[in-house]
C-alpha positions as CSV (number, residue, x, y, z in Angstrom):
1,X,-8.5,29.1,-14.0
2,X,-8.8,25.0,-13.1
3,X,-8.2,24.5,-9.8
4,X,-5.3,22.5,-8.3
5,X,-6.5,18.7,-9.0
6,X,-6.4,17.2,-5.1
7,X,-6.6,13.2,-4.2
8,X,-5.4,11.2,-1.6
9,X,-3.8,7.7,-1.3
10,X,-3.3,5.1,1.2
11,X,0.4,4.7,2.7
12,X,1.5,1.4,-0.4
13,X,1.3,4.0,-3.3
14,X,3.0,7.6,-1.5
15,X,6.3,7.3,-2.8
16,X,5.4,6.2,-6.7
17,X,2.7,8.5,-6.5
18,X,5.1,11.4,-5.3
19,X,7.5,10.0,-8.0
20,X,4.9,10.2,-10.8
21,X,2.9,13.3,-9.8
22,X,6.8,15.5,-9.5
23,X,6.8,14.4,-13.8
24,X,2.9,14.7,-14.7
25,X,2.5,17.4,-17.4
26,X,-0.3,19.3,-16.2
27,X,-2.3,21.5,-18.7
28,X,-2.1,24.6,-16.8
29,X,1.7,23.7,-15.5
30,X,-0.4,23.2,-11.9
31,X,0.8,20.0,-9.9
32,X,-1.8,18.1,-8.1
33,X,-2.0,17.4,-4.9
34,X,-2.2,14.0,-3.3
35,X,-2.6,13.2,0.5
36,X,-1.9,10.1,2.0
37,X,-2.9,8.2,4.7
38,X,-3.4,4.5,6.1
39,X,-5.7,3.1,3.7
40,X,-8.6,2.3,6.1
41,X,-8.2,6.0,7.1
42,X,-8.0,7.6,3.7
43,X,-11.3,5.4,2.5
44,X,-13.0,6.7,5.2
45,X,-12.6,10.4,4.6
46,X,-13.6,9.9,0.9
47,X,-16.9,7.8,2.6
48,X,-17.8,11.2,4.5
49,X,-17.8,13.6,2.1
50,X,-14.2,15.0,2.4
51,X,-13.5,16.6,-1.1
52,X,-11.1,15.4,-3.4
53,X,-10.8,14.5,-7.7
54,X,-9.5,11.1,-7.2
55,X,-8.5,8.1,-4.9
56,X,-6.0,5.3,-4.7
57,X,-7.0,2.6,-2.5
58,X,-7.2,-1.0,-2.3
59,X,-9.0,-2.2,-5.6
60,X,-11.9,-4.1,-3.3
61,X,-11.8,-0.3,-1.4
62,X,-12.6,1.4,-4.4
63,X,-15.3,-0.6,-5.4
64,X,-17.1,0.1,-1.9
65,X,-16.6,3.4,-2.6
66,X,-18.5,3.3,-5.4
67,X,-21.6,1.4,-3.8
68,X,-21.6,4.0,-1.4
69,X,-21.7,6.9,-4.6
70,X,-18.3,8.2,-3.5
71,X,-16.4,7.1,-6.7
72,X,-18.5,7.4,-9.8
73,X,-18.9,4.1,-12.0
74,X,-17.0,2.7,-14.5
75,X,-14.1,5.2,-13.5
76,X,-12.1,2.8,-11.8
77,X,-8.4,2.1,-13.3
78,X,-6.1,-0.5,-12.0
79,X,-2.9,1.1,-11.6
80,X,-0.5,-1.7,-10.1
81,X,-0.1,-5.3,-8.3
82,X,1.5,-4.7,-5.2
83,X,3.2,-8.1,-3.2
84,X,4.1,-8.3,0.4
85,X,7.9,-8.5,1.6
86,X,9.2,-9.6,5.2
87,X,12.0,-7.3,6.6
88,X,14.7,-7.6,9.9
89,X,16.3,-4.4,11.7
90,X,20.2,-4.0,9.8
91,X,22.1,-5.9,11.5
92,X,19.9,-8.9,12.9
93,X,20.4,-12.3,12.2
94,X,19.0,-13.2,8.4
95,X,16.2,-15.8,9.1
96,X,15.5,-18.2,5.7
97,X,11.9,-17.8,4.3
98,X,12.6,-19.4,1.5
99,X,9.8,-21.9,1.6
100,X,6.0,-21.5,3.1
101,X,7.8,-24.0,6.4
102,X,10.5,-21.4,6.9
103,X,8.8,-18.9,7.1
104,X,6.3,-20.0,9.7
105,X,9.3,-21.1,11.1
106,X,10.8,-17.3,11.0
107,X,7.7,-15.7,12.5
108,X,7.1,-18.8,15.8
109,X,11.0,-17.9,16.6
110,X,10.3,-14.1,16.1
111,X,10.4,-12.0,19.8
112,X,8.2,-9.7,18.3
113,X,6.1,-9.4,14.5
114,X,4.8,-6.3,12.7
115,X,2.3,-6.1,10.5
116,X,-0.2,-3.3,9.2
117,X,-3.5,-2.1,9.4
118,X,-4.1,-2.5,5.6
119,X,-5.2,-5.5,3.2
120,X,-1.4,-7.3,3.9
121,X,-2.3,-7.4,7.4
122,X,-5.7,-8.6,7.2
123,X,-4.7,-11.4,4.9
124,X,-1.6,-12.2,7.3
125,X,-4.0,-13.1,10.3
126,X,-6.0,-15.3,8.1
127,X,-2.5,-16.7,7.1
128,X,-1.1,-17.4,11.0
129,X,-5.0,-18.8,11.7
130,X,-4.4,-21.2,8.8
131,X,-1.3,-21.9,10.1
132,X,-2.7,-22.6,13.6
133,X,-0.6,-20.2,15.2
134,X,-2.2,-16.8,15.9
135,X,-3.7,-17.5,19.7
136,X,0.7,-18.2,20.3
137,X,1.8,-15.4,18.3
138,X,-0.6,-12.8,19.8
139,X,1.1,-11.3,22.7
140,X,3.9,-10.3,20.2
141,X,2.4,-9.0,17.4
142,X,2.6,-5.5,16.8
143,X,-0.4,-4.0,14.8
144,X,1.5,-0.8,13.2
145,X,-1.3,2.1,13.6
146,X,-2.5,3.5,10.6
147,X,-0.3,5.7,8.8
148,X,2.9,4.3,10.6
149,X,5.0,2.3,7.7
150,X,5.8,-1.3,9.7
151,X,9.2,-0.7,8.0
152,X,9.3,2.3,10.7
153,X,9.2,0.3,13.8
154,X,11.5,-2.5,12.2
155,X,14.2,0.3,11.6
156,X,13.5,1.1,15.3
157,X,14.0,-1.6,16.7
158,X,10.5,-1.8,18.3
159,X,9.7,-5.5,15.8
160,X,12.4,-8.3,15.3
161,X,10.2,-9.4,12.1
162,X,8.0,-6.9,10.0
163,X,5.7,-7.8,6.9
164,X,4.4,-5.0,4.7
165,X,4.2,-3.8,1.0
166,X,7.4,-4.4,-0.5
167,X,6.7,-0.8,-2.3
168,X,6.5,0.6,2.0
169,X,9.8,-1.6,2.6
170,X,12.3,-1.2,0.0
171,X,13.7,2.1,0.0
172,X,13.1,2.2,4.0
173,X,16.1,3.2,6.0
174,X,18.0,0.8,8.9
175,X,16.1,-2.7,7.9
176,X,17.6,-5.6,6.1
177,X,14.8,-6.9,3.5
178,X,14.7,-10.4,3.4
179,X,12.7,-10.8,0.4
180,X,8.6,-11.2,-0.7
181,X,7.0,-14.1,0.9
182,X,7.4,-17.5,-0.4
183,X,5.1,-18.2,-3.8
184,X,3.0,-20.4,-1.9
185,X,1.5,-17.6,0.6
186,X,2.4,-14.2,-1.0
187,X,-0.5,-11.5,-1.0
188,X,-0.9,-9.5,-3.4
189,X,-2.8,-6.2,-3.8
190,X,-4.3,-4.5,-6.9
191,X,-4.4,-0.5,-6.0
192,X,-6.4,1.1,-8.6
193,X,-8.3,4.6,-8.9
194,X,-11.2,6.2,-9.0
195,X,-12.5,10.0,-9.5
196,X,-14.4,11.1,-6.7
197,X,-18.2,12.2,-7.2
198,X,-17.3,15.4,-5.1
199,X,-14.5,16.1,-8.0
200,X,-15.6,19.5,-10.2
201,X,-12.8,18.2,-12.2
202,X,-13.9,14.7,-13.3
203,X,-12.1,15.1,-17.4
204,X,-9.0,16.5,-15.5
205,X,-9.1,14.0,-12.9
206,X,-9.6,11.3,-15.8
207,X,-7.0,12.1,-17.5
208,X,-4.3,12.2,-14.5
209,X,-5.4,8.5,-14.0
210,X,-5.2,7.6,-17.9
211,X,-1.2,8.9,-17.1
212,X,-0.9,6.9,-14.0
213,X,-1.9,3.7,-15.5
214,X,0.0,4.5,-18.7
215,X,3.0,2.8,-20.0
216,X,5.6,5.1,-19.5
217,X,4.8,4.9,-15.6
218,X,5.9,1.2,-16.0
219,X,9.7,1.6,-15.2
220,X,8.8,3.7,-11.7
221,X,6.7,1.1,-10.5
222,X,9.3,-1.5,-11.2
223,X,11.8,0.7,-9.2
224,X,8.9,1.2,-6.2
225,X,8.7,-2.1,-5.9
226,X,5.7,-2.6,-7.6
227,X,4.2,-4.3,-11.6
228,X,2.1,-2.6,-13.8
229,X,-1.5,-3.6,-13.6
């Protein structure tokens, strides 16, 4: 009997992943498995060995992993383009970021900022250094740690002003989504996939990804936030 097909995911693609995986028809009726975890996290366990069929990451994540030999080539599969949305806790006052000035605006009048650990947050620093604003905005910026949605803390009350995957933030509880970032600054991700070179499952583990980037996954990743790669 095939075993259970296992992956794991960083934190962006959980929910679509969950929403997907609950309506995959599996041969043998068997629903696989996917963990999640902060992306820099989950790439890491895949880097030392830990066994899995298949990955989601980062696109520029799963191509490491395949210098390194974790993720056999030529199996990666872009899955979806993933854009980054600003959010307040329900209730606050609605800045406008409207424009690329508003929102720097937004985030110098901001008491406190949140932003992740993953390939939003990176990009975000390089933004506030363009910006000449990070050595001002230090003391209150709050790094979310990996595995902790930024939507989580806004809802909390712990960040006046939180940036992460629109996927993480729109179906989040007790925040007030303002929107995605102006044109002129948005970040967006590709997550693709990739079958692990510890997989004994590599066809099975092929063909889950040939669902996940198929057509009739389009709609969900509207809903997640998310478009079709």
């Amino acid at each position: 009997m095939m075993q259970r097909l296992t992956g794991i995911s960083s934190m962006a693609t959980r929910a679509l992943l969950a929403d997907l995986l609950a309506h995959y028809p599996a041969a043998d009726g068997c629903k696989p498995q996917m963990a999640s975890a902060g992306g820099v996290d989950a790439a890491k366990r895949v880097l030392a060995g830990e066994a899995f069929d298949l990955v989601v990451l980062a696109s520029d994540a799963i191509e490491r992993l395949i210098a390194a030999g974790r993720v056999l080539p030529g199996s990666r599969v872009d899955l979806v383009h993933s854009g980054v949305a600003v959010a307040v806790p329900a209730g606050a006052a609605l800045p406008d970021i409207r424009t690329e000035a508003d929102l720097r605006h937004a985030v110098l009048a901001a008491r406190s900022i949140g932003t992740s650990t993953g390939p939003s947050g990176v990009q975000l620093a390089q933004l506030f250094e363009r910006w000449g604003i990070a050595a001002q905005i230090q003391a209150r910026t709050v790094v979310a740690p990996p595995g902790v949605p930024v939507g989580t803390l806004v809802a909390r009350g712990q960040v006046e002003l939180g940036f992460q995957q629109l996927s993480e933030l729109i179906h989040q509880q007790g925040i007030e989504l303002l929107g995605p970032l102006p044109a002129a600054v948005q970040i967006n991700t590709t997550f693709s996939a990739g079958v692990c070179s510890t997989s004994s499952q590599q066809q099975a583990a092929r063909a889950l990804i040939e669902f996940l980037a198929s057509p009739q996954t389009s709609e969900a990743k509207l809903r997640f936030g998310m478009t079709p790669a």
